[in-house]
C-alpha positions in Angstrom: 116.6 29.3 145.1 120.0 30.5 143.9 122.6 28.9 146.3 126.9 29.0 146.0 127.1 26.1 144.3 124.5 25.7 141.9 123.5 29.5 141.2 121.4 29.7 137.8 122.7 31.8 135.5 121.6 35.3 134.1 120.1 35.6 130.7 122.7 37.9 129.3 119.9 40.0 127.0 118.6 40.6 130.5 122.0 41.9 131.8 122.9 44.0 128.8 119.1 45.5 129.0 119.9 46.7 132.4 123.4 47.8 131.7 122.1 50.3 128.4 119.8 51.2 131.1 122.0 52.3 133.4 124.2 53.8 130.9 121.8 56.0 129.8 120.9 57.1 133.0 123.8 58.3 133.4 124.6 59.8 129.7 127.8 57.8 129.2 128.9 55.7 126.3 126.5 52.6 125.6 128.2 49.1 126.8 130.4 47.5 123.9 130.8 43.8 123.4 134.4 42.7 124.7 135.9 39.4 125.7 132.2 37.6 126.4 131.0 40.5 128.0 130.2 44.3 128.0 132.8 47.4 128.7 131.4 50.7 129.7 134.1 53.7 129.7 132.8 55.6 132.4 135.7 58.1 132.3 135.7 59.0 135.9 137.7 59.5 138.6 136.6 56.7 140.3 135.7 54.5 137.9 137.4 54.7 134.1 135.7 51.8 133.1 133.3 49.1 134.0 133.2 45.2 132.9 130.1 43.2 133.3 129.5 39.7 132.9 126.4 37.4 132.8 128.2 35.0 134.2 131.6 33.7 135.3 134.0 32.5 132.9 137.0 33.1 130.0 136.4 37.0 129.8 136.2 38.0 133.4 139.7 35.8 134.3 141.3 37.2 131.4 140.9 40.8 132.8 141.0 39.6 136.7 144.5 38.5 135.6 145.6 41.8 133.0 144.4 44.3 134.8 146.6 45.9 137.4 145.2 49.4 137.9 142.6 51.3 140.5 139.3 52.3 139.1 138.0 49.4 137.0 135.3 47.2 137.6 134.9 44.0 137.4 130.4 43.1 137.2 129.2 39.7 136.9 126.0 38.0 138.1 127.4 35.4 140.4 127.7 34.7 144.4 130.8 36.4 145.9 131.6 33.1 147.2 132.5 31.9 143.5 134.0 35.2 142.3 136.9 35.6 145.4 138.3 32.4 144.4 139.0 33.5 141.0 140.5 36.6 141.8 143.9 37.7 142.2 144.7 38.9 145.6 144.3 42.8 144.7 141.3 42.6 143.8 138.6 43.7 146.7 135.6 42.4 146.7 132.8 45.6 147.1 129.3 45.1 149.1 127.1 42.9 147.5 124.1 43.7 145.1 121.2 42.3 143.6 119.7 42.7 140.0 115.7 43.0 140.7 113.3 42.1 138.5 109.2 43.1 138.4 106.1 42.9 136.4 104.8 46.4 137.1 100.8 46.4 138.0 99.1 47.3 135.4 97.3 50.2 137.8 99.6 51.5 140.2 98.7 52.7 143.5 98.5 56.5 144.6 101.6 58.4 145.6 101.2 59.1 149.5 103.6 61.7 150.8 103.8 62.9 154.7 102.5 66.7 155.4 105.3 68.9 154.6 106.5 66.8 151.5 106.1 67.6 147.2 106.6 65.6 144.2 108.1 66.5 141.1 108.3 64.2 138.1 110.5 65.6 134.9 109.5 64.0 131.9 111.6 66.3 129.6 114.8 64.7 130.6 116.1 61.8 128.3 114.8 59.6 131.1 111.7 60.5 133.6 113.4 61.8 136.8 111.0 62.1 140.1 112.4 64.4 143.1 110.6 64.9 146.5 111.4 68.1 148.1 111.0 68.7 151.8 109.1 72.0 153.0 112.6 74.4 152.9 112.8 73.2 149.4 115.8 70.6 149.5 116.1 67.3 147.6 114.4 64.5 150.0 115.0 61.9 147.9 114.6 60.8 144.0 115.1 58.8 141.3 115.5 58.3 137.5 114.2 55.8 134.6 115.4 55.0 131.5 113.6 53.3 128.2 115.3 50.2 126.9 113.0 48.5 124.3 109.9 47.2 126.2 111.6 47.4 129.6 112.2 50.2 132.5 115.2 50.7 134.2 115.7 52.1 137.7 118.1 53.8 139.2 119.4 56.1 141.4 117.0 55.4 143.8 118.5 57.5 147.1 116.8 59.0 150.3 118.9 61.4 151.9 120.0 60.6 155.7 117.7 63.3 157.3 114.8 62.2 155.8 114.9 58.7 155.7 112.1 55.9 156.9 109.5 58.1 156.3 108.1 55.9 153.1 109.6 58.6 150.7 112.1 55.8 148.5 108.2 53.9 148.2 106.9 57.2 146.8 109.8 57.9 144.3 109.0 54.1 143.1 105.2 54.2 142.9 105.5 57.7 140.9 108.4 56.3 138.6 106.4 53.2 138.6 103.1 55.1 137.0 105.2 56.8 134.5 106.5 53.9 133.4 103.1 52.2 132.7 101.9 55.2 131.4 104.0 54.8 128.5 102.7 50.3 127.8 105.9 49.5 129.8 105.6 46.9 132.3 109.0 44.9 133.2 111.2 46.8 135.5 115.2 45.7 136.3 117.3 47.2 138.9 120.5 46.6 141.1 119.8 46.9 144.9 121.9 47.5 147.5 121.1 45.3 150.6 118.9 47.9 152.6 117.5 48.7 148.9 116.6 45.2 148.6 115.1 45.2 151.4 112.8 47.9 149.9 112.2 46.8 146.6 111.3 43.3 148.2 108.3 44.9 150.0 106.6 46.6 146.2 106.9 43.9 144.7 110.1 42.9 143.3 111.8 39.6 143.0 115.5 38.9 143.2 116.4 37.6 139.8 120.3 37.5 140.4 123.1 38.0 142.6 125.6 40.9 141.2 129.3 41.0 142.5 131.5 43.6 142.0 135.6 43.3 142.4 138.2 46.3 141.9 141.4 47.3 142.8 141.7 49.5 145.8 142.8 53.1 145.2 146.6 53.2 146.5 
């Protein structure tokens, strides 16, 4: 059990795995190596660049203390309750997450939608993207995998509001899930959100760290 005090550390091969995957996902730049961590330039509005961390140390209080500006991210796999006190006071500290690890089944269950629901999974993407539509043909909810070596990433797992708790976030996983082992994969990573954890908790997956995130509020 990871506690405040004594929190094992992520294997950083593990952390960068997920990060590529993410980046990919996402068609930005891959993560570079910089200051004991990894840099993404994200290039947007919100967030020019991203810094993640396997764990605390000389990196992240070099940029926690040379970094003045809105929009960057500081990532590391660590308990929030180690992270504040290491922070300058501008720094926020954002909800937590949770990077998720699983050994996907080697036959995964059905896809069960409710009556009114379809499934639509685009392998012709760089990374397989499943969408359920509801019966007037909007977006119910989706999600998106990329290929890092012998591991899946997932991400962008979202339900939208209207047509939530209706087991569709379970579908979009079981049918990314089969496409996944389709292909000989069978280790999964992902960051969760708390109600995401919740989730993931109940197909399966195991908390393998907990993921903090600090920036600099927006003036």
């Amino acid at each position: 059990m990871t506690t405040d005090e004594t929190y094992e550390q992520a294997d950083p091969h593990v952390v960068e795995t997920w990060l590529k995957g993410w980046s990919l996902a996402r068609e930005l730049p891959l993560p570079i190596a910089d200051h004991g961590g990894l840099r993404v330039d994200v290039g947007w509005p919100d967030q020019q660049r991203r810094y993640v961390f396997s764990a605390l140390g000389p990196g992240l209080f070099h940029f926690a203390n040379t970094i003045f500006q809105p929009a960057v991210f500081l990532k590391v796999c660590a308990p929030a309750s180690l992270v504040r006190p290491v922070l300058p006071p501008r720094w926020e500290i954002q909800r937590p997450g949770f990077m998720m690890t699983c050994t996907l089944p080697v036959r995964p269950s059905h896809v069960q939608l409710p009556e009114g629901y379809s499934l639509s999974v685009d392998t012709a993407s760089a990374g397989p993207i499943a969408t359920i539509y509801a019966a007037n043909g909007e977006t119910a909810a989706n999600g998106q995998l990329a290929i890092v070596d012998d591991y899946i990433i997932y991400d962008r797992i979202a339900t939208t509001p209207a047509h939530q708790r209706r087991g569709l976030g379970s579908a979009v996983m079981t049918a990314l899930t089969i496409e996944a082992v389709s292909r000989g994969i069978r280790k999964g990573i992902l960051v969760a959100t708390p109600a995401g954890k919740a989730l993931y908790e109940t197909l399966g997956w195991k908390m393998y760290s907990l993921y903090t995130t600090a920036v600099i509020p927006q003036p």
